[in-house]
C-alpha positions in Angstrom: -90.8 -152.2 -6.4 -87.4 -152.4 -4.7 -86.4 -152.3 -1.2 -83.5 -150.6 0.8 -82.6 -152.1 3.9 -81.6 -149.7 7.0 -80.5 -152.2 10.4 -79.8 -150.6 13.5 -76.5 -152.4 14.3 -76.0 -151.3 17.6 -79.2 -153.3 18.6 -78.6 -156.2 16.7 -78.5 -159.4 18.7 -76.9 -161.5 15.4 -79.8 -164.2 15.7 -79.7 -164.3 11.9 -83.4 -165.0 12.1 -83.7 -162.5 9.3 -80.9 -164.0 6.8 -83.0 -166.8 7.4 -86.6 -165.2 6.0 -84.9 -163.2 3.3 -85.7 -164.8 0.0 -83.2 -163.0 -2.1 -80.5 -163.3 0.7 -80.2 -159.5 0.9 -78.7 -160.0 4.5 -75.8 -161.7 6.2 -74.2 -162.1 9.4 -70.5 -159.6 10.0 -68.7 -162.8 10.9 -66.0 -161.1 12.9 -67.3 -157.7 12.9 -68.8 -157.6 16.7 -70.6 -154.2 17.7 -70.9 -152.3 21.3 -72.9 -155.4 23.2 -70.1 -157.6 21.7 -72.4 -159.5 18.9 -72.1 -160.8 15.4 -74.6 -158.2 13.7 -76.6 -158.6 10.7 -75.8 -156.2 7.5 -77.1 -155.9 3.7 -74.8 -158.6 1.9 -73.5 -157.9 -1.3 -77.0 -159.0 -3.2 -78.6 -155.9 -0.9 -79.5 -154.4 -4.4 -81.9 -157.6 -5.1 -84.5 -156.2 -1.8 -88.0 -156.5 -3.3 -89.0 -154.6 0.0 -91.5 -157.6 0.8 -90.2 -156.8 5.1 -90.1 -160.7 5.8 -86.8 -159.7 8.0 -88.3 -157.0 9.7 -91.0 -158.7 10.7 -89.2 -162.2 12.1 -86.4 -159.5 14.0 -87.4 -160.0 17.3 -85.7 -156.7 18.5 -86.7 -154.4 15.6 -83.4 -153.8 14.4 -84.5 -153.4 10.5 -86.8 -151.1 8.8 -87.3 -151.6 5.1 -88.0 -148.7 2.6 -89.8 -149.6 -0.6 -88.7 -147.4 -3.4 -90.6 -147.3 -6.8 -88.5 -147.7 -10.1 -89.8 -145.8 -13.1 -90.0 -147.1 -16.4 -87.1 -144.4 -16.6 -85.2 -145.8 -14.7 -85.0 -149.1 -15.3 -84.3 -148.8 -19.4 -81.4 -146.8 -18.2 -80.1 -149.5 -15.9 -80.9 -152.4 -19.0 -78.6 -149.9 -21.4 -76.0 -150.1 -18.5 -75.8 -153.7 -18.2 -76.1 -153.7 -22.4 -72.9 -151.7 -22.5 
């Protein structure tokens, strides 16, 4: 089971409680980035593809700025992405 990560920027308060409770570090901080309110928001970091969908950020976010999806990989699909990485 994987997970896909969907933050609602625009809400985000950049408390980085859930870069924190991620265990894969799926999220980070923008740094720089500021949005409307004039915070440092949280976004998927580059290992965003490594969500096992297990919602630890959503639930620590105290403004309910994430939602996590949980997407099923089919034996399909993952022997395709092992013949990628083979090749």
């Amino acid at each position: 089971m994987l997970g896909a990560i969907v933050i609602n920027e625009d809400r985000c308060k950049g408390c980085s409680e859930c870069v924190v409770a991620c265990p894969v570090g799926a999220i980070e901080l923008t740094g720089l980035k500021i949005n409307a309110s004039g915070y440092s928001y949280a976004q998927p970091s580059a290992k965003a593809d490594c969500c096992t969908g297990c919602t630890a950020c959503a639930v620590v976010c105290p403004d309910g700025c994430i939602t996590v999806y949980r997407k099923k990989v089919t034996v399909d699909e993952s022997e395709d992405e092992g013949k990628e990485a083979k090749a």
